[in-house]
N, C-alpha and C positions, 0 to 999 in steps of 0.2 A: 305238612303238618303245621298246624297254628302254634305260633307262640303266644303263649303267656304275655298282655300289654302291662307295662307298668300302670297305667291309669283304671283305676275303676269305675265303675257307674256310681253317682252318687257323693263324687269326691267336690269340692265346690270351694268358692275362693271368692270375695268382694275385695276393689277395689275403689276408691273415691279420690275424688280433683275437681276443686272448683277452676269452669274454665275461663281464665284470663284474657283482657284483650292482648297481649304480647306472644299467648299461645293462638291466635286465629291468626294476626299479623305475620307473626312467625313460618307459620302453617300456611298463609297465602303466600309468603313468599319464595317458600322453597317448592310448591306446586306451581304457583304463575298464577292460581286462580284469585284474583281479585274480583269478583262479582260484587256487586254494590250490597248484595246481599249479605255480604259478611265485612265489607268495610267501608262502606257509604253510611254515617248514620241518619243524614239527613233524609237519602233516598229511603233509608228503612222506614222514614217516623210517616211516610205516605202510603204507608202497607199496612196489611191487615193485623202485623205479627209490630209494629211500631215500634222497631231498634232491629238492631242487626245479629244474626243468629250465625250460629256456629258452622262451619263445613260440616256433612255428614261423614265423608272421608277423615276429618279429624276424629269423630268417634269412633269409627272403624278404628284407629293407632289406638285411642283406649282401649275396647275392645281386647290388640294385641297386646299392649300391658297388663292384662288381666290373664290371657294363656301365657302370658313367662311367668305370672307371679303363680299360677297352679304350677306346671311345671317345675319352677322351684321347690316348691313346698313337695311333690311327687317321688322327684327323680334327681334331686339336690344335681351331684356333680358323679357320682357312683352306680349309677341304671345300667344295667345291660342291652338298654337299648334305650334311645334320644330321638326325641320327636322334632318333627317339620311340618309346620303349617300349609295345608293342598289348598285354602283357603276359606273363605264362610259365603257359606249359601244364603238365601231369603235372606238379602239384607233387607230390613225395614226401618225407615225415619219416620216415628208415626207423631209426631209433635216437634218445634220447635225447640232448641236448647239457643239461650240466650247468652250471653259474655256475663259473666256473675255467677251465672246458674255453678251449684254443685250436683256431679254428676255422680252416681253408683256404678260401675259394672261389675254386674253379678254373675259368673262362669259357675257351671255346674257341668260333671259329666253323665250326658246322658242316654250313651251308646256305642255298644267295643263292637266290632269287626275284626276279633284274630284271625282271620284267613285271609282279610285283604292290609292285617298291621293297621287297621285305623281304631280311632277314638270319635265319637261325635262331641260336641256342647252345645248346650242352650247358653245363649249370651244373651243377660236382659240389661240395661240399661233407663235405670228411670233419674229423674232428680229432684231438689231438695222437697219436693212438696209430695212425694213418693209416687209420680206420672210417670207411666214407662213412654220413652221416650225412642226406645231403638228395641231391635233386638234382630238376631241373627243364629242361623247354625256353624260352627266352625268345626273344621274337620283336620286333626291330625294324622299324620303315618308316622308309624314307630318303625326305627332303623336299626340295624345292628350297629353297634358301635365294631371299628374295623379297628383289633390293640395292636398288630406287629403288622403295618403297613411297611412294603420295600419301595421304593423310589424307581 
């Protein structure tokens, strides 16, 4: 029998961050990835994008800021049942996001699965000039919370 999700269709959540060069720095260094593409700027200023753009994997981490802040606002700390990210589908990096740029992401829900315990979202990501710039499906499973676990 399906349970009841805490999350409904239609429930939605923005978040915004303008991104820093100390969050791509940051973000190359605890991946490895240094590509000149996100910290060369000289190599960037011979490219067609002329400065150095953001990891797409760092939007992705926005992205996951944006399903804790739904979440929050959902299922505070008192849910009968707590979600876990199975991960996001169709990622797409459809434009450049630049070190300055301020970013949007937009979470909306926009599909319950009670018999498999999931939630889908549309995650749109545009910035300051309103260009979507990302977007993706993310997909939660609702858990039961376990109250008198024994050891």
């Amino acid at each position: 029998m399906a349970r009841e999700l805490e999350a409904a269709i239609g429930q939605r959540v923005s978040v915004s961050k303008t991104v820093s060069e100390s969050d791509v720095y940051l973000f190359a260094g605890i991946t490895g990835d240094f590509a000149p593409n996100h910290v060369d700027e000289e190599f960037m200023r011979g490219t067609q994008y002329g400065r150095r753009i953001a990891h797409g994997a760092l939007l992705v981490g926005y992205m996951s800021r944006a399903s804790t802040a739904i979440i929050d606002r959902i299922v505070g700390g008192n849910a009968a049942l707590y979600p876990v990210s199975l991960g996001y589908d169709r990622i797409r990096f459809l434009k450049p996001v630049f070190i300055g740029d301020t970013i949007t992401v937009t979470y909306e829900v926009t599909g319950s699965e009670p018999e498999k315990g999931r939630t889908l979202a549309a995650v749109e990501v545009t910035n300051q000039a309103g260009e979507q710039v990302a977007a993706a499906t993310h997909i939660l499973k609702w858990l039961p919370r376990v109250k008198d676990r024994k050891e």
